[in-house]
PQR file with spaces between the fields and no chain letter, atoms N, CA, C, O and H, PARSE charges and radii, in Angstrom:
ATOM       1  N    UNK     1     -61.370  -13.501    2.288 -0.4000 1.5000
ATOM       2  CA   UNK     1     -62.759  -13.807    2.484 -0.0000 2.0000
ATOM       3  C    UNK     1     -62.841  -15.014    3.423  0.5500 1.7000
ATOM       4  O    UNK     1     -62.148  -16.026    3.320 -0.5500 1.4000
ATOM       5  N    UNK     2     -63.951  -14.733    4.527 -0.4000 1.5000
ATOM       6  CA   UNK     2     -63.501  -15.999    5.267 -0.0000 2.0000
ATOM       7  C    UNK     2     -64.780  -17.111    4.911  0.5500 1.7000
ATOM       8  O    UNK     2     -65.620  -16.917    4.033 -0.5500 1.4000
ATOM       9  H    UNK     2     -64.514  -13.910    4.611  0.4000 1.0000
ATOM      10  N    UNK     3     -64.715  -18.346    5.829 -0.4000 1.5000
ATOM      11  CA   UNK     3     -65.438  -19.315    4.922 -0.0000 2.0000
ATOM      12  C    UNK     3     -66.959  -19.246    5.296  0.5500 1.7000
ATOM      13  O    UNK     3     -67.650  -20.149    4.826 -0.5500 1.4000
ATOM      14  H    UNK     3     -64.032  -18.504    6.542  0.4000 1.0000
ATOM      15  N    UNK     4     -67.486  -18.445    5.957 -0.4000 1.5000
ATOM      16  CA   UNK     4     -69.015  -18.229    6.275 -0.0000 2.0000
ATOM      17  C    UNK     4     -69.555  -17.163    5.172  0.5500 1.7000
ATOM      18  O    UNK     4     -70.723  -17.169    4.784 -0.5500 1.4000
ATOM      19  H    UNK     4     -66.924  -17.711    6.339  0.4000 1.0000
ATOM      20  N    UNK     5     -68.542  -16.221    4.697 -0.4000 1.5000
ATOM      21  CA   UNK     5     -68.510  -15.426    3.723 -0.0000 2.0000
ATOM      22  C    UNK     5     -69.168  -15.960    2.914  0.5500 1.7000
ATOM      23  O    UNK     5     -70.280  -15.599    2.529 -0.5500 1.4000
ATOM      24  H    UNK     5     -67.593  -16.216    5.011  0.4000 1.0000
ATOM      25  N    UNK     6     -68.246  -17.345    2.392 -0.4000 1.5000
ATOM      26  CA   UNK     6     -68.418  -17.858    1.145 -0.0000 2.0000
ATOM      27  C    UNK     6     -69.650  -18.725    1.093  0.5500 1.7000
ATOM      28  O    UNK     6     -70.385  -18.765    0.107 -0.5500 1.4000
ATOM      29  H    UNK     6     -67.343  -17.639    2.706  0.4000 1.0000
ATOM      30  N    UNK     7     -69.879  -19.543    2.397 -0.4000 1.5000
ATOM      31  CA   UNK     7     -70.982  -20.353    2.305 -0.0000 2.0000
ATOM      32  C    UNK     7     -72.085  -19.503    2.512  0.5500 1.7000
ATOM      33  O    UNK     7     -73.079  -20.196    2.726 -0.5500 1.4000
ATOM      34  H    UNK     7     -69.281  -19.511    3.198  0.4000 1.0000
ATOM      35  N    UNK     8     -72.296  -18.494    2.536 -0.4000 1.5000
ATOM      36  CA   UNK     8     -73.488  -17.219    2.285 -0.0000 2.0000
ATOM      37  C    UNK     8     -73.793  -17.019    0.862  0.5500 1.7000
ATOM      38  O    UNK     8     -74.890  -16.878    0.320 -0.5500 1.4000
ATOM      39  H    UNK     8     -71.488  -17.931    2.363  0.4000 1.0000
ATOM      40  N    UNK     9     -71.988  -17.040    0.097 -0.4000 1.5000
ATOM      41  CA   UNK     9     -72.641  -16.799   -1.466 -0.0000 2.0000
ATOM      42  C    UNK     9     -72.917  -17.745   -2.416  0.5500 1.7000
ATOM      43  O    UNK     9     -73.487  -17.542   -3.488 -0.5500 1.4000
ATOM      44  H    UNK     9     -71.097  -17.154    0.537  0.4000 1.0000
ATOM      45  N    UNK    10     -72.301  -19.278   -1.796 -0.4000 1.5000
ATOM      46  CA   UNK    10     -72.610  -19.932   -2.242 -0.0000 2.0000
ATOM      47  C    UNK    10     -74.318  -20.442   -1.890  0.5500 1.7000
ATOM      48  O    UNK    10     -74.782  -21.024   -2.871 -0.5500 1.4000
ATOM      49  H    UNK    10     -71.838  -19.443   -0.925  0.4000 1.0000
ATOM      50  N    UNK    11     -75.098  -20.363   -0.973 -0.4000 1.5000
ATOM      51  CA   UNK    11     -76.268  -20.580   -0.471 -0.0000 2.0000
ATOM      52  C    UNK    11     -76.976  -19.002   -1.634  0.5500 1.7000
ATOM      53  O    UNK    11     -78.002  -19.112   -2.305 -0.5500 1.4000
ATOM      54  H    UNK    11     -74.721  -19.890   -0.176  0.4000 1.0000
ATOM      55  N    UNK    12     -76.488  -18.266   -1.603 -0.4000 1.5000
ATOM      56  CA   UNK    12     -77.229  -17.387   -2.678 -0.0000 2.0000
ATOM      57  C    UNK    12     -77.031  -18.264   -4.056  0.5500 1.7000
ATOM      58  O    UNK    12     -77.986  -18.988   -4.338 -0.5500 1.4000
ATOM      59  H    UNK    12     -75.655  -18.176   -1.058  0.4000 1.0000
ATOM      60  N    UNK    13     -76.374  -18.276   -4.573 -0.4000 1.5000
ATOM      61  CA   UNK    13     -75.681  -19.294   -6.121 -0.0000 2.0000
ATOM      62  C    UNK    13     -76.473  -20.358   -5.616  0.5500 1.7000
ATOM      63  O    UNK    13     -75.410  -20.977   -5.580 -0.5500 1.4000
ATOM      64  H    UNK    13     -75.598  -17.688   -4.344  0.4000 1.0000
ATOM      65  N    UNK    14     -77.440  -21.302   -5.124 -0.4000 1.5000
ATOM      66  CA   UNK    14     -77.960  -21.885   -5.100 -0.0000 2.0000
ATOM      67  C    UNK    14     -79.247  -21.923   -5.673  0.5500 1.7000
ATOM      68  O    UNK    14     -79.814  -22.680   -6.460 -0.5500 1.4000
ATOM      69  H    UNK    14     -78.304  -20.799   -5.153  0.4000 1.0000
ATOM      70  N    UNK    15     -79.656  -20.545   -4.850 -0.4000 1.5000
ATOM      71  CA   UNK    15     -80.970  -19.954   -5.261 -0.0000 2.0000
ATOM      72  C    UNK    15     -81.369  -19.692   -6.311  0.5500 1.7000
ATOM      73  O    UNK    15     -82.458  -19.842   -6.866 -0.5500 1.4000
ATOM      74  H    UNK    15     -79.195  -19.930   -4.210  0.4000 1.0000
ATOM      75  N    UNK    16     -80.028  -19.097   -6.716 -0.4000 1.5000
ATOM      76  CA   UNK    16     -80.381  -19.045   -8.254 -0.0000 2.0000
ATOM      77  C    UNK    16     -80.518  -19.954   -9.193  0.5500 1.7000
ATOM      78  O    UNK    16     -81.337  -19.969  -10.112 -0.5500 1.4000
ATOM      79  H    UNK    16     -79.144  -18.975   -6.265  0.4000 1.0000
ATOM      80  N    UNK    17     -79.686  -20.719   -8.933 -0.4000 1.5000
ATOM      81  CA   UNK    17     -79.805  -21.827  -10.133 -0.0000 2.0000
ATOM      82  C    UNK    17     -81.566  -22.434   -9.546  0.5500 1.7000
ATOM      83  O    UNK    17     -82.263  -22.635  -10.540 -0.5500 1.4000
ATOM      84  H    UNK    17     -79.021  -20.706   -8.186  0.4000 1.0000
ATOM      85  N    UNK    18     -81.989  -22.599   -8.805 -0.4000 1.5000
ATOM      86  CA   UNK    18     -83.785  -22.630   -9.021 -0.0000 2.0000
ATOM      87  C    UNK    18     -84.413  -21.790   -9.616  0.5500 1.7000
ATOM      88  O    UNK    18     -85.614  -21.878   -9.359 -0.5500 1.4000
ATOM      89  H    UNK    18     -81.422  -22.435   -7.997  0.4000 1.0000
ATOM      90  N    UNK    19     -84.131  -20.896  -10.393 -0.4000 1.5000
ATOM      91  CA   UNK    19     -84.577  -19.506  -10.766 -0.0000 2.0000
ATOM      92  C    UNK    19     -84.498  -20.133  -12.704  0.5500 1.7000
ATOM      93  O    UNK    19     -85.409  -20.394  -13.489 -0.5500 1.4000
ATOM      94  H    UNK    19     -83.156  -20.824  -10.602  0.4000 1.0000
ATOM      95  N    UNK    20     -83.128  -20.171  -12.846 -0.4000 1.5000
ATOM      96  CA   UNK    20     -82.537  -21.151  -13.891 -0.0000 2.0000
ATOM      97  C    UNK    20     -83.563  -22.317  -14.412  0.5500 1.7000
ATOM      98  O    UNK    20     -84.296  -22.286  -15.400 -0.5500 1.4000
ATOM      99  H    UNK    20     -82.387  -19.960  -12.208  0.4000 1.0000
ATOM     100  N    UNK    21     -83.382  -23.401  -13.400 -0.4000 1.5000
ATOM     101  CA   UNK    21     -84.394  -24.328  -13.926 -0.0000 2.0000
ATOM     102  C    UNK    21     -85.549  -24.066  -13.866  0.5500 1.7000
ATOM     103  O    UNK    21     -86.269  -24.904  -14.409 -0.5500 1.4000
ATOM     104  H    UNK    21     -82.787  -23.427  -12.597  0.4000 1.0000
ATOM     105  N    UNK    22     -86.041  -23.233  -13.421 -0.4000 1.5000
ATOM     106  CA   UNK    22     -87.667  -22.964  -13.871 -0.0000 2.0000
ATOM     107  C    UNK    22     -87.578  -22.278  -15.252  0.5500 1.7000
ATOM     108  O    UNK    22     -88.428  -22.520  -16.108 -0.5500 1.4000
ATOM     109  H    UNK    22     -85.456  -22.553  -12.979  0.4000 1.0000
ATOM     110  N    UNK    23     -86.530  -21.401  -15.485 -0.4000 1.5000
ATOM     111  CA   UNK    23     -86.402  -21.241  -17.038 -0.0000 2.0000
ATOM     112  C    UNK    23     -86.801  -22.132  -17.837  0.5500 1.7000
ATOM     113  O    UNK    23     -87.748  -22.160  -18.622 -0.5500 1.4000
ATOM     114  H    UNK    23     -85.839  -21.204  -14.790  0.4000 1.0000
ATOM     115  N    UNK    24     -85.686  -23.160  -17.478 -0.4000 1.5000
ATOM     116  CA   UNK    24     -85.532  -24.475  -18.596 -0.0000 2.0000
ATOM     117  C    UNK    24     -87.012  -24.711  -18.892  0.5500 1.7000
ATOM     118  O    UNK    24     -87.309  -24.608  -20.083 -0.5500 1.4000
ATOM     119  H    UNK    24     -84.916  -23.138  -16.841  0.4000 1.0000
ATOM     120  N    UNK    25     -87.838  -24.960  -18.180 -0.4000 1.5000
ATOM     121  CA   UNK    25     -89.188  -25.212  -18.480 -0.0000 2.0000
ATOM     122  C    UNK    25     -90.374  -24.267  -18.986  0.5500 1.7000
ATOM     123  O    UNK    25     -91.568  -24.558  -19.060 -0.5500 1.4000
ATOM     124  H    UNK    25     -87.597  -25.045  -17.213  0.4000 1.0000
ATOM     125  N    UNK    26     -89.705  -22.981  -19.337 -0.4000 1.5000
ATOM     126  CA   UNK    26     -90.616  -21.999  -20.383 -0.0000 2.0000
ATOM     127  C    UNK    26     -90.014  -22.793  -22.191  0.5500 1.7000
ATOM     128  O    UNK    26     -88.897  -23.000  -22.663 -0.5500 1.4000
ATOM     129  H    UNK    26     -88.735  -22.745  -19.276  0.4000 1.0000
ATOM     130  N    UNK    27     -91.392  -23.016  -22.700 -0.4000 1.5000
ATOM     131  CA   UNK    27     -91.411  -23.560  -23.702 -0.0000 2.0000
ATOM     132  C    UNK    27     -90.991  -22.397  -25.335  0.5500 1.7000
ATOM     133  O    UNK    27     -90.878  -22.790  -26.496 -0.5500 1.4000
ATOM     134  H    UNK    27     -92.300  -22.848  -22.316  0.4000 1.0000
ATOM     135  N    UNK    28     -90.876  -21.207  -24.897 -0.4000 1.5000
ATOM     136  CA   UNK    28     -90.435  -20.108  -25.853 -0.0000 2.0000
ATOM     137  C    UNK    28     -89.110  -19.977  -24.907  0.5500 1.7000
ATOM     138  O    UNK    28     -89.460  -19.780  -23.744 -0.5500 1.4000
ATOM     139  H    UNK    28     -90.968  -20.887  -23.954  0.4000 1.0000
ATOM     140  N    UNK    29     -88.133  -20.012  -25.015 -0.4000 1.5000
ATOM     141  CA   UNK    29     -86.666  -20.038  -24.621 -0.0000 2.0000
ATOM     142  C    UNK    29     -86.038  -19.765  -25.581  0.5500 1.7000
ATOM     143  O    UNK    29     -85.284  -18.794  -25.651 -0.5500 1.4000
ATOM     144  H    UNK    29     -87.849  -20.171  -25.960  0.4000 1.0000
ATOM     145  N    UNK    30     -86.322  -20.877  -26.805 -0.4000 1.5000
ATOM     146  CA   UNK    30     -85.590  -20.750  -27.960 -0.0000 2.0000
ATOM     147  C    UNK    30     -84.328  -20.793  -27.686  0.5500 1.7000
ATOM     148  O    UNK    30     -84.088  -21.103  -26.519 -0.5500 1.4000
ATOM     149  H    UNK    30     -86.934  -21.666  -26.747  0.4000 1.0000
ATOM     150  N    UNK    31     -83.192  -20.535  -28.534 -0.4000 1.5000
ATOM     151  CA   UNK    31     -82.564  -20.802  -27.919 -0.0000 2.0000
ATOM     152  C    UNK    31     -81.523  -20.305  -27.284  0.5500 1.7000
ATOM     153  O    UNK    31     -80.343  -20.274  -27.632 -0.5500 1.4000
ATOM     154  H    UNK    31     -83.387  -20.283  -29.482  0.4000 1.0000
ATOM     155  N    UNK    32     -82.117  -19.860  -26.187 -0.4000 1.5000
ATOM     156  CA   UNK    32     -81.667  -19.297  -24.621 -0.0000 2.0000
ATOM     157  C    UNK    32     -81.029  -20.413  -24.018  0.5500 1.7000
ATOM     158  O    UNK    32     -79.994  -20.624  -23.387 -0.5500 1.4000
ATOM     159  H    UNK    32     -83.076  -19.885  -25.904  0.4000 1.0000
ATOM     160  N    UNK    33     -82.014  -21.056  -24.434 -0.4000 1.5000
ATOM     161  CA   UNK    33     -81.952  -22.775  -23.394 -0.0000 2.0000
ATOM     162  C    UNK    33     -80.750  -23.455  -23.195  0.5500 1.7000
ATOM     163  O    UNK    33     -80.430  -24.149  -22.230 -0.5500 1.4000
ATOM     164  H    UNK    33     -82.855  -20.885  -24.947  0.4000 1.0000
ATOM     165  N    UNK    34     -79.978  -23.129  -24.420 -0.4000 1.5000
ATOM     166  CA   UNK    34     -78.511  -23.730  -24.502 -0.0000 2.0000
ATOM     167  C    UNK    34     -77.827  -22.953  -23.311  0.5500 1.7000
ATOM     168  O    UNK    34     -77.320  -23.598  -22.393 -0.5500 1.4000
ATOM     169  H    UNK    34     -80.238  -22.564  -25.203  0.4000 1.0000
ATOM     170  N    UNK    35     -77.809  -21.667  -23.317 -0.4000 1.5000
ATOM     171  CA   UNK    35     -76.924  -20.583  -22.131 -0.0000 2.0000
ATOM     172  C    UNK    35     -77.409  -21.455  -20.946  0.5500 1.7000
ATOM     173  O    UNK    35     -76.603  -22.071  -20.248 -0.5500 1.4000
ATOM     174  H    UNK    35     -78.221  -21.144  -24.063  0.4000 1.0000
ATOM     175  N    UNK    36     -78.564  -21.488  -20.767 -0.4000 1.5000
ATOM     176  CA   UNK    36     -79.243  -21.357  -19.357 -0.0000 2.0000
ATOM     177  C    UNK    36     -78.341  -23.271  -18.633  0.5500 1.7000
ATOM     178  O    UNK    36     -77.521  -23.659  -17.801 -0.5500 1.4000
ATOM     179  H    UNK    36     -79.218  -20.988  -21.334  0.4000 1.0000
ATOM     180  N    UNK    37     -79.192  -23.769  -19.614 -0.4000 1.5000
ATOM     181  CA   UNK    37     -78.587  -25.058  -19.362 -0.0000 2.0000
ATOM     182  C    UNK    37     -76.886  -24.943  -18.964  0.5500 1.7000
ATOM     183  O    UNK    37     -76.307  -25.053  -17.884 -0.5500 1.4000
ATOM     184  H    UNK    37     -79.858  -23.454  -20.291  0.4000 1.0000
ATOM     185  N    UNK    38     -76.428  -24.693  -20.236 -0.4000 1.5000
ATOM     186  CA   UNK    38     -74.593  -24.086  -19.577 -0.0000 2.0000
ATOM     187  C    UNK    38     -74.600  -23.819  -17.831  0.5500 1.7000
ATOM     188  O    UNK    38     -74.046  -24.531  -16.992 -0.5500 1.4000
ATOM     189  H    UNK    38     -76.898  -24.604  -21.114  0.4000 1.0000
ATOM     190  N    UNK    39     -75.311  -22.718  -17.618 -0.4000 1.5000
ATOM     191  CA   UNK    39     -75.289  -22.376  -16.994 -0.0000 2.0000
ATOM     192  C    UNK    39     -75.475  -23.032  -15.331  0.5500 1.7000
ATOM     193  O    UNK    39     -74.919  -22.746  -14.271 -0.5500 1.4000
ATOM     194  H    UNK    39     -75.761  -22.140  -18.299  0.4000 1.0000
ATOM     195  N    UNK    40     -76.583  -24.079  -15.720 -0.4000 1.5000
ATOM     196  CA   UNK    40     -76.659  -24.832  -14.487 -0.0000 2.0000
ATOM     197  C    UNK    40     -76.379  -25.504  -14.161  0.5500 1.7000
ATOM     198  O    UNK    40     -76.532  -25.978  -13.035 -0.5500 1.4000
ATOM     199  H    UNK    40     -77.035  -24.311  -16.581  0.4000 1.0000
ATOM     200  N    UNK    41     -75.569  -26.010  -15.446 -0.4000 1.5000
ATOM     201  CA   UNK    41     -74.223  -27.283  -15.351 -0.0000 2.0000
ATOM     202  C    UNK    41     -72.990  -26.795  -14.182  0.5500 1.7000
ATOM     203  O    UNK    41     -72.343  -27.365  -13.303 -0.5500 1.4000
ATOM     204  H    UNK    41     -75.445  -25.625  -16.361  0.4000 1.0000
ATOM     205  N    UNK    42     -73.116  -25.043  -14.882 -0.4000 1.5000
ATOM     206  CA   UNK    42     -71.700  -25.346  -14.152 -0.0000 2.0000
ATOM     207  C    UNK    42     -71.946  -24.024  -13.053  0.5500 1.7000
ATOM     208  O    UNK    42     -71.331  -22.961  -12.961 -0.5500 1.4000
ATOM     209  H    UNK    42     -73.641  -24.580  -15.596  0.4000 1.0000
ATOM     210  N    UNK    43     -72.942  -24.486  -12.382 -0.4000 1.5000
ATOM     211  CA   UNK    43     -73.338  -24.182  -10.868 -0.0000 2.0000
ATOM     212  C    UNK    43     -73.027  -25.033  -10.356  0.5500 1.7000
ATOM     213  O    UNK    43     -72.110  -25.059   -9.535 -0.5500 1.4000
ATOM     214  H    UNK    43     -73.441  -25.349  -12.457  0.4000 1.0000
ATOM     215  N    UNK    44     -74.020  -26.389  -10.860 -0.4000 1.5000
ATOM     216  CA   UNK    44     -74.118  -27.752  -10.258 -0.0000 2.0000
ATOM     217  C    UNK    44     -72.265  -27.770  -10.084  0.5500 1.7000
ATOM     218  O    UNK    44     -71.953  -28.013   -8.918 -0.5500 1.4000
ATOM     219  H    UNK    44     -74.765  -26.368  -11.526  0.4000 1.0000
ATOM     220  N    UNK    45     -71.412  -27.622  -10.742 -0.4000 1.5000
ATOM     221  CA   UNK    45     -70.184  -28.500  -10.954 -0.0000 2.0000
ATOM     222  C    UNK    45     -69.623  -27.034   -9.844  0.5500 1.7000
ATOM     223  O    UNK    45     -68.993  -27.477   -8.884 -0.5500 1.4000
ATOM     224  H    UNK    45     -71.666  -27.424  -11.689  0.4000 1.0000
ATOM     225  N    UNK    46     -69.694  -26.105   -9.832 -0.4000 1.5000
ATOM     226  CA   UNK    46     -69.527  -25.268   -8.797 -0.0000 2.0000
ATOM     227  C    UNK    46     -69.985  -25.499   -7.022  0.5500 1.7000
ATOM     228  O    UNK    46     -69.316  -25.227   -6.025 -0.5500 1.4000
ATOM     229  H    UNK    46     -70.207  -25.745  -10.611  0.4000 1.0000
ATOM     230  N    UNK    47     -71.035  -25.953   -7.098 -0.4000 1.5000
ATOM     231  CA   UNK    47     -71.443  -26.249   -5.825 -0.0000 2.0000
ATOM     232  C    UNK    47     -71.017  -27.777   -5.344  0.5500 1.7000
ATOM     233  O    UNK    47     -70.738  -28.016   -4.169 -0.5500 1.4000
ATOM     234  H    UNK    47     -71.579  -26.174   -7.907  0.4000 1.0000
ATOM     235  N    UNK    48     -71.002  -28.537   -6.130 -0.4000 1.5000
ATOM     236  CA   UNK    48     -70.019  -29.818   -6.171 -0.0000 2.0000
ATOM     237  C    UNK    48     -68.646  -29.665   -5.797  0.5500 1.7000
ATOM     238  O    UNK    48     -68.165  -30.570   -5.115 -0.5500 1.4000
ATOM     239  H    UNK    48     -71.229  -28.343   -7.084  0.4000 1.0000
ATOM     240  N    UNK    49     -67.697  -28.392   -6.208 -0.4000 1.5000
ATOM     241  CA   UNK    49     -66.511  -28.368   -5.915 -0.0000 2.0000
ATOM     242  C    UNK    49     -66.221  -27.761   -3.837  0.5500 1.7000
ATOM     243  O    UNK    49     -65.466  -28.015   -2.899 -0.5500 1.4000
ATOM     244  H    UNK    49     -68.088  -27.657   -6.761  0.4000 1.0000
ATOM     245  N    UNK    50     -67.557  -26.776   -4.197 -0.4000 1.5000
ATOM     246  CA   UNK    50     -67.637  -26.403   -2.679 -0.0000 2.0000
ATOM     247  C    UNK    50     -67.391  -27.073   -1.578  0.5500 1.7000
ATOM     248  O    UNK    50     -66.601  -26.816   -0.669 -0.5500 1.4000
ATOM     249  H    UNK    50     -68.170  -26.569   -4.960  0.4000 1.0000
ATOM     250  N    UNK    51     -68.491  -28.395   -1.792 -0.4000 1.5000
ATOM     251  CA   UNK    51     -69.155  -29.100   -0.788 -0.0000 2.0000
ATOM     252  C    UNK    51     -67.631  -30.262   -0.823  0.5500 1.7000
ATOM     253  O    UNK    51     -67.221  -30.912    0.138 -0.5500 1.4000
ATOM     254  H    UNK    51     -69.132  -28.603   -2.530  0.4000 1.0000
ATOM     255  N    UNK    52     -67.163  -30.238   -1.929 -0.4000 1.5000
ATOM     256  CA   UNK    52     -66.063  -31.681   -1.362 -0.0000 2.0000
ATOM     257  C    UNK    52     -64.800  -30.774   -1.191  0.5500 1.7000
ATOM     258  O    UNK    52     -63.897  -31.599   -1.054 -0.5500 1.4000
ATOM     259  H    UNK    52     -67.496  -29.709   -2.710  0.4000 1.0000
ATOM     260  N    UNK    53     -64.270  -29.591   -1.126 -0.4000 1.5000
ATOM     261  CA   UNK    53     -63.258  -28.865   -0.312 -0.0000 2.0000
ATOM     262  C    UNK    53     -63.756  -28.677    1.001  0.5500 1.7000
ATOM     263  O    UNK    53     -63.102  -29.114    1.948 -0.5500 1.4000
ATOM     264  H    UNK    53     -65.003  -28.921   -1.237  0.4000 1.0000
ATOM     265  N    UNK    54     -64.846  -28.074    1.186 -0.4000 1.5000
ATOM     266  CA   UNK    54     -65.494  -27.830    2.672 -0.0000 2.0000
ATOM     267  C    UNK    54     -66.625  -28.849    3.075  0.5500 1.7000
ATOM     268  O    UNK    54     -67.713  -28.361    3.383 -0.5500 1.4000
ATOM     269  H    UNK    54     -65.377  -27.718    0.416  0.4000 1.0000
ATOM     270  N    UNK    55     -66.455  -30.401    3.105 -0.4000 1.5000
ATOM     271  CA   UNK    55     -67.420  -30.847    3.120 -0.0000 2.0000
ATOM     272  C    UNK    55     -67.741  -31.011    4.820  0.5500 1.7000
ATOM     273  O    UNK    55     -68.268  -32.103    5.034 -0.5500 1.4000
ATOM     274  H    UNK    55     -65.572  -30.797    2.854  0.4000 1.0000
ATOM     275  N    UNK    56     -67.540  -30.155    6.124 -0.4000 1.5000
ATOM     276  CA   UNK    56     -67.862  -29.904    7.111 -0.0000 2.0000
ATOM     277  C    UNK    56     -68.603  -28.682    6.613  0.5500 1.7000
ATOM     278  O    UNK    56     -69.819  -28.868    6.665 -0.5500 1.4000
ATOM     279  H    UNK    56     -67.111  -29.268    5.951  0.4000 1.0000
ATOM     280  N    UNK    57     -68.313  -27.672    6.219 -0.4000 1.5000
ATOM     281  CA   UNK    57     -69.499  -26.181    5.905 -0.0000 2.0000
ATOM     282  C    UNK    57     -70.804  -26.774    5.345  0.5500 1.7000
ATOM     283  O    UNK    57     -71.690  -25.986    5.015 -0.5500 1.4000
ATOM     284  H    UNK    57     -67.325  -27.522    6.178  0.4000 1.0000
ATOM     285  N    UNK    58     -71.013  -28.226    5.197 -0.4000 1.5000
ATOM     286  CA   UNK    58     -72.192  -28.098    4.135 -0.0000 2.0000
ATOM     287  C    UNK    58     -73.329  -29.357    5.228  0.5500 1.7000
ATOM     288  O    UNK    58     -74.484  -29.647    4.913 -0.5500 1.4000
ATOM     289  H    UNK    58     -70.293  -28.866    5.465  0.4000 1.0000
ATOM     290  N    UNK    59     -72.873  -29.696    6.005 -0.4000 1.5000
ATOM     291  CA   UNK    59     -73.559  -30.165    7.028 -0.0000 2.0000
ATOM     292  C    UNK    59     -74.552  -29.873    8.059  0.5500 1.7000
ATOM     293  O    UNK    59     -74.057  -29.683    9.170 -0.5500 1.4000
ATOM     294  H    UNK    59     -71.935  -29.461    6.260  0.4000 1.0000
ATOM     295  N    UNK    60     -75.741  -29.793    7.986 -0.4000 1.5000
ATOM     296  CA   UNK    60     -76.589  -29.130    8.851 -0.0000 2.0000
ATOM     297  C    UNK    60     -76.658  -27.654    8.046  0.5500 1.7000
ATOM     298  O    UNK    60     -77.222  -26.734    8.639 -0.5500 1.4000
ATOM     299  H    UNK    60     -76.143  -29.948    7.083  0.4000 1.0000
ATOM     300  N    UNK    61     -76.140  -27.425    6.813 -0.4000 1.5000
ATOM     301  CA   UNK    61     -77.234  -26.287    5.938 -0.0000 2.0000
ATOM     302  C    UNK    61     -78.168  -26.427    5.846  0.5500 1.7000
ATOM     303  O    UNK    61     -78.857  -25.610    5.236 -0.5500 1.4000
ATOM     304  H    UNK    61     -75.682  -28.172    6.331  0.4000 1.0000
């Protein structure tokens, strides 16, 4: 996979996790909220690992 590949799916995996936190803020979640949260932790800690291996790909995104 080459690295424009990846910074395509990672720029999608972005999107989503905005999708995510607008979850967090429906007040019937119950508890979903725990997954979801999981979940955007470890985007955040995913897109964190991206940007400091390729931190030239993430410049002028």
């Amino acid at each position: 996979m080459d690295l424009q590949t990846v910074k395509e799916r990672i720029t999608l995996i972005e999107s989503k996790r905005e999708f995510l936190v607008m979850l967090l803020e429906k007040p019937d979640l119950g508890t979903l909220r725990i997954d979801v949260n999981q979940a955007v932790e470890e985007l955040d800690e995913l897109i964190a690992e991206f940007q400091e291996t390729f931190p030239e790909s993430t410049q002028g995104s």
